[in-house]
Phi, psi and omega in degrees: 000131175310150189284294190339294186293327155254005148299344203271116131023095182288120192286009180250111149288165159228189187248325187242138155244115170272144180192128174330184199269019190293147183277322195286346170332290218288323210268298166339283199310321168303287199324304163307311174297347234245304195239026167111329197264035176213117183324151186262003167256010180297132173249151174251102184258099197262144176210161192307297166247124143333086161232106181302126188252134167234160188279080197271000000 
């Protein structure tokens, strides 16, 4: 994924990102508070399995 694109400003804040258990989550996520484009009160929240329902 392009740097641009998690550099851009999100037009919503929020508060929690769930996201599985990948070791690369936690450092990505400093990294986003690090250089602005993610809030420094944003929680990272890892749970064992992800699982996404989608609507067809």
């Amino acid at each position: 994924m392009s740097l641009w694109l998690w550099a851009t400003p999100l037009p919503q804040p929020f508060g929690v990102i769930n996201v599985d258990k990948n070791a690369a989550y936690p450092k990505a996520i400093a990294e986003l508070k690090a250089i602005g484009a993610l809030s420094a009160s944003v929680e990272l929240r890892q749970v064992n399995y992800l699982v996404v329902l989608q609507k067809n």
